[in-house]
N, C-alpha and C positions, 0 to 999 in steps of 0.2 A: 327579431330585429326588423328594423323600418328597412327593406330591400333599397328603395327608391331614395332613401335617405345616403343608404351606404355606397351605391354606385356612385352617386354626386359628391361624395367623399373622393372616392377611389379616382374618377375622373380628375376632381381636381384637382388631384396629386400627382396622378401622369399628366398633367397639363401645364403643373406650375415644378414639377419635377424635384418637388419636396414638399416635406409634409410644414415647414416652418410658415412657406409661402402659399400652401391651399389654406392653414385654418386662418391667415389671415383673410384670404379672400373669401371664406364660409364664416369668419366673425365668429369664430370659436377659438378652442384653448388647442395646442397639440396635442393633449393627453387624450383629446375627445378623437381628435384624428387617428391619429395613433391607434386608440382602442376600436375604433367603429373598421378601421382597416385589420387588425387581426381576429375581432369578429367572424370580417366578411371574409377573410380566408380559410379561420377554422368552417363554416360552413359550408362554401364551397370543396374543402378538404382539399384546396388548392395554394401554392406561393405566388402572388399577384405580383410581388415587389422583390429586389433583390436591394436593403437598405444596409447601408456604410454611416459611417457619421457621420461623413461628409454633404451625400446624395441618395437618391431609390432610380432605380431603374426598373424598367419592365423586363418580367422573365419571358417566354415565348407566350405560354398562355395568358399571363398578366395583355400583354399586347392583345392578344382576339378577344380577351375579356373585353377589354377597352372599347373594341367597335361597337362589341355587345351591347355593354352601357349607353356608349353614345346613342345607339341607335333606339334604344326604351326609353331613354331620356326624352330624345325630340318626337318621340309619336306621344309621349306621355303629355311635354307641351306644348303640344299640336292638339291635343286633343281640350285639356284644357282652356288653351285660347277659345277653340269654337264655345265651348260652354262661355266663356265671358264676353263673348260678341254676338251672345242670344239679344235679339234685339238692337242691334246698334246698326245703322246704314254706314254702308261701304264709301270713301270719299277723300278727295284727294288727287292728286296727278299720277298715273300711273304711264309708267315708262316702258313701252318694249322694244326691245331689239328682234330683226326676223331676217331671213335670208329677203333677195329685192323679189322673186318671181312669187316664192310662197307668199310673203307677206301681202304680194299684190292680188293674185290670185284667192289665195283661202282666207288669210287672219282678215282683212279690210274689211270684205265683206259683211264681215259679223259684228263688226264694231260696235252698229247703229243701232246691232240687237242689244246688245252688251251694256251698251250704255242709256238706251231706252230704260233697261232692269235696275241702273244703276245712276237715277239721274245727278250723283252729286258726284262721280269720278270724271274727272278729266282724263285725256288719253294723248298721248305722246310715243306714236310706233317712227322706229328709225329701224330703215330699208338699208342691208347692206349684207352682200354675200362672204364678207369676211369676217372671223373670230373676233366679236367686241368682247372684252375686259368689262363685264357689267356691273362689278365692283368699282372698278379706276372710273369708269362710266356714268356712273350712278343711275343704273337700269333696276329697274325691278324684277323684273325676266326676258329671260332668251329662248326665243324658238332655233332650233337646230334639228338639222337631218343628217341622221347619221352618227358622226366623230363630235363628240360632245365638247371635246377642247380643253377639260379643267376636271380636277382631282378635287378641290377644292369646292364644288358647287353641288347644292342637289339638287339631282337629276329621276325625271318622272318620264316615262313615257306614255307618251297619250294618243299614239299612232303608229299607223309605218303605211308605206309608199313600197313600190318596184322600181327599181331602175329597167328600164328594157332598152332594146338597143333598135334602132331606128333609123331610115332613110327613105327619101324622097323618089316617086317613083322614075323620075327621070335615069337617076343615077344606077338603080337599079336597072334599067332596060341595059345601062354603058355597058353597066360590070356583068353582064349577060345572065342574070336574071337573078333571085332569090338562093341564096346560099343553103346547103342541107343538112352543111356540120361548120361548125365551129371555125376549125381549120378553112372553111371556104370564104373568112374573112382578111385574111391575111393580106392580102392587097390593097383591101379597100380602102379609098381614103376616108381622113375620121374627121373628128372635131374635136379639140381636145377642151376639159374645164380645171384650168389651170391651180383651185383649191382642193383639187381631190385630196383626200389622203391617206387613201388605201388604194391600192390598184385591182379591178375585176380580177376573177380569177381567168376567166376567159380570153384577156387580154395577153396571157401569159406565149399565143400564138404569135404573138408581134413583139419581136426581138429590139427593135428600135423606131424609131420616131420621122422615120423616114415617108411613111404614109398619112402625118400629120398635116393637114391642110392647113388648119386655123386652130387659134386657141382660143380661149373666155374665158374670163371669170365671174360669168354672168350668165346661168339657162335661158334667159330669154331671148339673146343675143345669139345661143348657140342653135337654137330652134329655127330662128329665122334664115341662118348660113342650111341648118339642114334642111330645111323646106327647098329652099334654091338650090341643091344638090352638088353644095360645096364636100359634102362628105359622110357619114354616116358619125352618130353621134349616140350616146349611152345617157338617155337622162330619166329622171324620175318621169312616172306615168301623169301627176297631176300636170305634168309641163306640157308634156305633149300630146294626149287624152283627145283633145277637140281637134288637132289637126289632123291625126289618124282615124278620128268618125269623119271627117273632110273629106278624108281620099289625100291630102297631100305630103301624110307620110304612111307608110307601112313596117308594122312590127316586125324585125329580124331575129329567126330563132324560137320565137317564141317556146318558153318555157324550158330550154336551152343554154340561153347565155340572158339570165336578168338575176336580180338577187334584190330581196326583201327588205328594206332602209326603215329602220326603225324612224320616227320623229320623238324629240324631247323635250320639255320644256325646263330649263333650267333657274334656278333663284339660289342668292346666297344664304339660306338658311330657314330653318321651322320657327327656332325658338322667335318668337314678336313678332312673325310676319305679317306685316300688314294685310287689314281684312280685304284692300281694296285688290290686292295680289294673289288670296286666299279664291274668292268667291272671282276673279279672270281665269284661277289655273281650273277649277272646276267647270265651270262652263268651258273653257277649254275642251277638257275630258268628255264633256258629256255631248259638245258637236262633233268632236270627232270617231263618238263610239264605233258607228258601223260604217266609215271612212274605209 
């Protein structure tokens, strides 16, 4: 039997949550659905479906089938697309969304390469350190560090970052000098970034908010209160990188209290993605390889 036939089957019946309303949407008869789904169960030697005459529901394995599927399905046309955009230039307005310090710092930069390769794409990056909806939005993709935000989108990773934890050497001389455990931060005042949304583990030594100087929702805002030795602050390394080969902040802990941030690039979907979204997330991937 046609595998890739019968999954697109099976999918569109846990999608349409019956077999009346998938062969309409397959443009077939029910008796084809019907038979192509007890096919694919006798072979599998599995029950995908549990069917009433009213409705089908998914049994437990019918359900992980299902990721299954989905997930052969969209590399199957993903792959395909690139065979049908052999040839074709990439072109069109492409939309991204990025946090404000990354996008300023690493995505910007690359632009000019980007679109040097690409001269019929236009570019439209929008800078903002909070969760955009790039569906409701109509983004083509999001850059995120970390907490991806959505269930609903696929998500690739194409990096990672360190958080480390950092302060400015004045501050250190107050607090009488470089800490040698963990616990030896409990005092110190911080800087808080007010979109977190996972707490360090490290952090678990400070019971309340009471050592909070300032907040932000903005790392580059946070950088410059920690530079001035408003407080000691936990931020990714691309942020703070040059001010610590500066001298005017120094790594706290190091290898200690930091933890490894993956980065991702997220878009709503494989099936039709446009090439000009296709051939960003790759160059994407391939400037960030040894990042």
């Amino acid at each position: 039997m046609d595998m890739l036939n019968a999954m697109q089957t099976f999918v569109a019946v846990a999608e349409n949550s019956g077999i009346t309303a998938a062969a309409d949407k397959l443009g077939c008869s029910k008796a084809i659905v019907s038979r192509t789904l007890s096919l694919l169960e006798e072979r599998l030697d599995v029950r995908l479906l549990n069917r009433t005459t009213r409705k089908v529901s998914l049994t437990e394995v019918g359900a992980e089938y299902l990721e299954h599927c989905r997930a052969i399905l969209e590399q199957n046309a993903e792959i395909e697309s690139r065979f049908a955009e052999k040839g074709l230039e990439p072109q069109g307005l492409l939309r991204i969304s990025s946090p404000m310090t990354f996008g300023t710092q690493r995505i910007t930069p690359l632009l000019p390469e980007f679109m040097e390769k690409h001269p019929k794409v236009q570019v439209d990056i929008q800078l903002s350190d909070r969760f955009v909806d790039i569906v409701e939005q109509g983004m083509d993709l999001a850059i995120r560090i970390g907490a991806t935000g959505s269930d609903s989108l696929i998500v690739r990773k194409f990096a990672e970052t360190k958080h480390i934890i950092v302060a400015a050497p004045n501050l250190i001389e107050k607090m009488g000098g470089e800490p040698s455990t963990v616990d030896g931060l409990k005092h110190w005042p911080s800087i808080g970034y007010t979109l977190r949304t996972a707490t360090p583990v490290w952090q678990s030594i400070r019971t309340n908010s009471e050592f909070e100087r300032a907040r932000s929702n903005n790392g580059e805002a946070i950088l410059r209160m920690t530079e001035a030795g408003v407080g000691m602050a936990y931020l990714p390394n691309f942020i703070v990188k040059d001010s610590v080969k500066e001298g005017k902040l120094k790594v706290l802990l190091p290898g200690l209290a930091e933890e490894t941030t993956p980065l991702y690039v997220l878009y709503p979907h494989r099936r039709r993605l446009a090439l000009k979204t296709r051939v960003f997330i790759d160059f994407l991937v391939h400037k960030f390889a040894n990042m």
